[in-house]
C-alpha positions, 0 to 999 in steps of 0.5 A, a space after each residue: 206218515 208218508 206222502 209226496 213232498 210238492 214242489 221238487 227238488 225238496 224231499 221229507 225231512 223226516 226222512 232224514 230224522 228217521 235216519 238218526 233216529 233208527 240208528 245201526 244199533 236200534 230195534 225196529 220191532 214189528 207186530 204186537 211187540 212193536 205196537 207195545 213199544 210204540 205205545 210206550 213211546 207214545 205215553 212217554 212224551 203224552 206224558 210229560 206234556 200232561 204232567 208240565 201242563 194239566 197235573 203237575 207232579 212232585 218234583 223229584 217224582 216227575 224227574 225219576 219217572 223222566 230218566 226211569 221211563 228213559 231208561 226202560 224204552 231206551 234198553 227196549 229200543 236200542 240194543 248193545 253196541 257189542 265187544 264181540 263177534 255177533 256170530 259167535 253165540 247159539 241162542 240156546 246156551 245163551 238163554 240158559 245163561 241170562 236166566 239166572 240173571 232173570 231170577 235175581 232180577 226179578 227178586 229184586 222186582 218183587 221185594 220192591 213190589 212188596 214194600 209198596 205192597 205192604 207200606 214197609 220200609 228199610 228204616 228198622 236194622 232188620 229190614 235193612 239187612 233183608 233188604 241187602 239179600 232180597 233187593 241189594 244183592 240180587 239187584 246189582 248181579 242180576 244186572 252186571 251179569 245180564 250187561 256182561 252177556 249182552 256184551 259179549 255174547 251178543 244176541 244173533 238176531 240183532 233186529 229181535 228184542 233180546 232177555 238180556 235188554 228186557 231184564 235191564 228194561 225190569 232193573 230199570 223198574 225196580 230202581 225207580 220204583 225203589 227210589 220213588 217210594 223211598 223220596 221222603 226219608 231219602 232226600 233226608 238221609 241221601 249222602 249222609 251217614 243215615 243212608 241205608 245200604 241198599 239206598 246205595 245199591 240202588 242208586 249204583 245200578 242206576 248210574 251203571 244203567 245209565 251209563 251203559 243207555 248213554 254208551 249205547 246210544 251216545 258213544 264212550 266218551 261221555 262214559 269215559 268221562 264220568 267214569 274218571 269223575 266217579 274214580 275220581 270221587 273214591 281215589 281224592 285222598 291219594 291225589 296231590 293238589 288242588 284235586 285233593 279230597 277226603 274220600 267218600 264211601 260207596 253209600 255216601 257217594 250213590 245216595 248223594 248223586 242220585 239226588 237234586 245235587 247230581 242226577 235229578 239236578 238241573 241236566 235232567 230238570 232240563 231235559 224233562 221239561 224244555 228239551 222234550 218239550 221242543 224235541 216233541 215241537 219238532 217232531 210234530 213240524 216234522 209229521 205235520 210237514 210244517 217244518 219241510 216248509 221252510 226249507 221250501 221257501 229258503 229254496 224258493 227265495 235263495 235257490 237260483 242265487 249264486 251257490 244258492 243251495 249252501 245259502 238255503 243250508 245257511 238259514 234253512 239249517 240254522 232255522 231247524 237246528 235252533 228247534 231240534 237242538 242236536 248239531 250231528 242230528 240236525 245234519 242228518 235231517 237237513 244235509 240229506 237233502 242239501 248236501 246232494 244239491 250243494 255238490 251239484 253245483 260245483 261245492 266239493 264233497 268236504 266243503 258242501 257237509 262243512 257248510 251243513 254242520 256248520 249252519 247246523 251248529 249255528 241253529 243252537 246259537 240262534 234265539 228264540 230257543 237256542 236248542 233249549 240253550 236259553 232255557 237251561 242258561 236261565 235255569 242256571 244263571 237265574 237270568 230272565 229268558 227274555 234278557 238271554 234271547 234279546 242278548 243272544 240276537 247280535 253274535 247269532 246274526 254276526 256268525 250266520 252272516 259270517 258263513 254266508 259270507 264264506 260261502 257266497 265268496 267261495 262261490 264268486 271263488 269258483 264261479 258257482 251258480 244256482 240251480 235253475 229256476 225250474 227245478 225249485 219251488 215256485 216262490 209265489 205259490 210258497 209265499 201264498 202258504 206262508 201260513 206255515 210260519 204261523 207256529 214259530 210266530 205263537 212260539 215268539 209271541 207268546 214268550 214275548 207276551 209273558 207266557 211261560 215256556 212250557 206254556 208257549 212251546 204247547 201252544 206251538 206244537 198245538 199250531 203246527 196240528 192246526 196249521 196242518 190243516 191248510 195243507 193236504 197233509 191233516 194231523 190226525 189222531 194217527 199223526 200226532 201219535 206218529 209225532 209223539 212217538 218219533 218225539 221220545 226216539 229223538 229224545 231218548 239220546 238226550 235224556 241218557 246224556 243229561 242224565 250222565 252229566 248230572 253224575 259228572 256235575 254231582 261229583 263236582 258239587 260233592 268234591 268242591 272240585 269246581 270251586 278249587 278249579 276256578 281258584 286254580 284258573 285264577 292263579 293261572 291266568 293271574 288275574 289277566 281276565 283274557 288269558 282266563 278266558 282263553 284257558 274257558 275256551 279251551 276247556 269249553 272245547 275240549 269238554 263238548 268234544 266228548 258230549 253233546 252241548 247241553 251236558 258240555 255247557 252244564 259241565 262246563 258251567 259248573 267248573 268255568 264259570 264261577 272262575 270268570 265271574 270270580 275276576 269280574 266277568 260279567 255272569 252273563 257275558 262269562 256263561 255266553 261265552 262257555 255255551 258259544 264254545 261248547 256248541 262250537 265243539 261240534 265242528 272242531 277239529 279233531 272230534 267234530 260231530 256235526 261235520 263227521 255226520 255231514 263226511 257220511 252223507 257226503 262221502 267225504 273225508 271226515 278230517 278233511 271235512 272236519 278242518 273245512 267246517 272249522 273254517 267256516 264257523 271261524 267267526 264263531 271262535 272271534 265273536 265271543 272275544 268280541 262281545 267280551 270287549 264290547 258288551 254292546 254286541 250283547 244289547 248292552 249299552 246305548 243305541 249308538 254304541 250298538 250301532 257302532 259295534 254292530 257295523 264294526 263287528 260285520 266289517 270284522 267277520 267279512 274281513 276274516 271270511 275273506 281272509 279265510 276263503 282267500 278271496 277279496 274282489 278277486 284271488 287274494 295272496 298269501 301276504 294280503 290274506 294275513 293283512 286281511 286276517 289281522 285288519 279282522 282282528 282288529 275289529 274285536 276292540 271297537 274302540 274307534 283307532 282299532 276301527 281305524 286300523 281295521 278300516 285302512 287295512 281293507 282299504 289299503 289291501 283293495 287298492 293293491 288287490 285293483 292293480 293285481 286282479 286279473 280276468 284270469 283270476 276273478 272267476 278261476 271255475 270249479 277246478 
């Protein structure tokens, strides 16, 4: 759906959307095999909005259609990000090299088709080793040698649906039909000794589907990740130490993570029901132009302020980045129409994508969804939704106010004005349409009055369509088909990355190794609960530099948390403070996904960009030390000590932001800005001396900053 956005200088976020969506790698199929595609895509997210609200399906069954249907459109859609020249090959050799890989593929399919066919199993010896040579065996080199190809002799016209992703596209059938037909006996046997050999191969071609869709469209380092986890799972008896184990066989190994334990656990449980049901919310602000809005308004409201865009990228950003719940993809959507406007006001390049990945980043830190962060920190911690959104309130509004901090400084810095009030949207006409946030208020409403979330998210998406219908741009049958569409594009990335995560978190759960890990935190940190969650940061970090933030925090969760809950942490407090960490991945240097997403749109140096976003989501580093410290920052306690600590923890991070920004009433020198920057530090005990300190500190560095400034120094220009 296109039309005119009202109102300049705004333009369509969906733009931006299809942007990431239509990646350098993705197909865009046109005629009949482009509607086909379409279509599926379509039933997809249909889908599971029918199976999580009208006819809810056996668990396990539901998952494997989730990441089996996944894998088919994913390989549909996007093709190989290959190893080879893409000019080396005549397509006609090559043809005649995938079809033996299309025949073996196809046994495979047909045996599978056979089984349900007549009703027959592998439980009898004898159908077992039928099994290995008529699905077994076919199965994995048909799939490997159709891979192999794909990769090295890739197909010329990369714009065109290629044998080789069509035949993975049938692997990915027959290994979910396998599974789904082999569920009762399999949740039995699967990891033990009773596993049947081609239970094993076809978990195997699974997890190398899935690891291939994720390298596709998420990159190696997850990839590289699981890999290590999966060698790791067969080398244990050769390993000194705490990673020492016994060893597993190839079929006990397969058949256990592709079970609830591993793959079909609580990464995909996650993504099958919250992730793709808020991804499809999104989706249908976006067709609806219900989203646009907001972005609209935070114009109108904040546009003509000093350095008014970066402001409107604070909450506008934020705001989208909490629904979508992909740091990198909600700069893509949003930076496209706000870093352009933040350089026109004077931001340098860097500084203008730093301001965009960091908002961006922020929005999964921001309740009520949290880019389904709560969601999957209730699944995990069996915390109540509600504890986890009131708990989240406090550091989301300290880290938000701390990047507006940053930004309105350098702005006074740098004497940055607005833009004219003519060229942004008349805030009286948008206050008249206020309407607009009608779906946001169904969503916090209804979870709020006890709904469910499946339930809430549904009736949401339902008020962005109907709200549409005050707007000149109505959802029609056409649009919401449009939006469930976009809606599994944008979700695919996701479904690869649960998936693969669920092989790490399976290895974890087989090994032991999360429980030895903790035990070796322990010892490390010697009881000493700060230097412990010190180590939890760093691995945080470290762990979402490779990964997007809900497979970071799943991971990271495993191994980490029971550690800090283990030495008295408290499981909520421990479980925030790995998820604020893992989301805080995307603007850390020298991996900083949002901000290398932001360095593309503004053309900037992505290092360069990387440090700068990494400044400005400082208080993101302290806040989670903070509410460590003090639990009130997280609803915890009484009113009057919250107060306190609220009060104090603002002073702190404006404190740091000036510290950062080197600016406090005028040019801050190099010796104040370190005052400054400890009187901030300060402020993470709240106990009423630390205050003190902090408090006189600033006190102390404003009266010398009243004898230094100088007009020269107050507003220096954008130079």
């Amino acid at each position: 759906m296109t039309a005119p956005s009202t109102n300049a200088p705004t333009q369509e976020i969906a733009s931006g959307v299809d942007n990431e969506i239509f990646s350098a790698n993705q197909r865009k199929p046109i005629g009949s095999l482009g509607l086909f595609i379409a279509a599926l895509c379509v039933a997809y997210t249909a889908f599971h909005i029918g199976v999580m609200n009208l006819y809810p399906l056996e668990t396990w069954t539901y998952r494997l259609l989730h990441v089996g249907g996944g894998l088919v459109i994913g390989f549909l859609l996007f093709s190989s990000l290959t190893f080879a020249d893409e000019e080396a090959s005549p397509r006609a050799g090559r043809m005649l090299m995938l079809a033996p890989a299309a025949v073996l593929v196809g046994i495979a399919v047909l045996q599978v088709a056979l089984f349900w066919v007549t009703g027959s199993g592998i439980d009898q010896a004898a159908q077992a080793t039928a099994a290995r040579w008529t699905f077994g065996a076919p199965l994995i080199i048909g799939t490997v040698w159709a891979m192999l190809v794909a990769w090295f002799v890739p197909d010329p016209r990369r714009g065109r649906l290629d044998a080789a992703d069509i035949i993975l596209a049938f692997a990915a059938i027959a290994v979910t039909a396998y599974i789904i037909f082999h569920a009762p006996l399999l949740r039995l046997r699967a990891g033990t000794g009773l596993a049947k050999e081609a239970d094993m191969f076809a978990a195997l071609i699974g997890v190398i589907l899935i690891l291939e869709l994720t390298r596709r469209m998420a990159g190696l380092a997850l990839v590289i990740i699981a890999g290590i986890f999966v060698i790791y799972s067969f080398v244990g008896p050769w390993l000194p130490g705490i990673l020492y184990h016994r060893g597993y066989s190839l079929t006990r190994f397969f058949t256990y993570v592709f079970t609830d334990q591993g793959i079909l656990g609580p990464t995909t449980a996650i993504s099958s029901t919250y992730i793709i049901l808020f991804v499809a919310f999104a989706a249908f602000l976006q067709a609806s132009r219900v989203g646009e809005y907001f972005v609209n308004f935070a114009f109108a409201a904040a546009g003509d302020r000093r350095g008014g865009p970066a402001k409107v990228a604070v909450f506008g950003s934020g705001l989208m980045g909490m629904i979508n719940g992909t740091s990198a993809g909600n700069v893509v959507a949003t930076g496209s129409l706000t870093i352009p406007l933040m350089k026109k006001v004077g931001y340098k390049p860097q500084t203008a994508a730093a301001v965009e990945a960091a908002a961006s980043s922020g929005g999964q830190i921001l309740p009520p969804i949290m880019g389904a962060g709560a969601f999957i920190m209730s699944e995990i911690t069996g915390i109540a939704y509600s504890d986890i959104v009131v708990a989240a309130i406090i550091p989301a509004l300290l880290y938000f106010v701390s990047v507006y901090f940053n930004v309105d400084l350098m702005a006074q810095k740098f004497n940055m004005k607005g833009l004219p009030r003519e060229e942004l949207p008349q805030f009286s006409k948008l206050a008249k349409q206020v309407f607009h946030f009608i779906p946001i208020l169904i969503l916090i409403g209804a979870l709020f009055m006890g709904y469910s979330v499946i339930r809430a998210g549904t009736l949401a998406m339902a008020a962005a369509a109907v709200v549409s219908w005050l707007t000149p741009y109505k959802m029609g049958i056409k649009e919401i088909l449009f939006a469930l569409e976009i809606s599994t594009k944008m979700t695919l990335q996701l479904v690869a990355v649960c998936a693969a995560a669920g092989i790490i978190v399976g290895v974890i759960a087989l090994t032991g190794l999360g429980t030895r890990f903790s035990s070796l935190l322990l010892g490390l940190a010697e009881n000493n609960q700060m230097l412990a969650l010190f180590f939890a940061m760093i691995v945080s970090i470290v762990l979402g530099m490779g990964m997007p933030t809900t497979a970071a925090y799943a991971v990271a969760a495993s191994v980490i948390a029971p550690g800090l809950i283990s030495m008295g942490i408290d499981m909520l407090t421990a479980h925030f403070f790995i998820f604020y960490f893992a989301v805080m991945s995307a603007i850390t240097p020298p991996v900083a996904l949002a901000a290398y997403a932001g360095a593309a749109i503004a053309r900037s140096d992505p290092m360069k960009t990387s440090v700068e976003s990494f400044k400005m989501g400082m208080a993101a580093f302290v806040v989670p030390f903070m509410f460590f410290s003090s639990p009130e920052l997280l609803m915890q306690g009484e009113w009057l000590n919250i107060l306190h600590v609220v009060a104090g923890a603002l002073l702190g991070v404006f404190l740091l932001s000036s510290a950062v920004q080197a600016w406090y009433f005028g040019h801050l020198h190099t010796a104040l800005r370190i005052l400054l920057a400890a009187a901030a530090v300060a402020m993470i005990d709240s106990g009423f001396l630390s205050d003190a300190i902090g408090i006189s500190t600033a006190i102390a560095v404003w009266a010398i900053q009243k004898k230094l400034i100088k007009p020269g120094n107050v507003a220096r220009g954008a130079d």
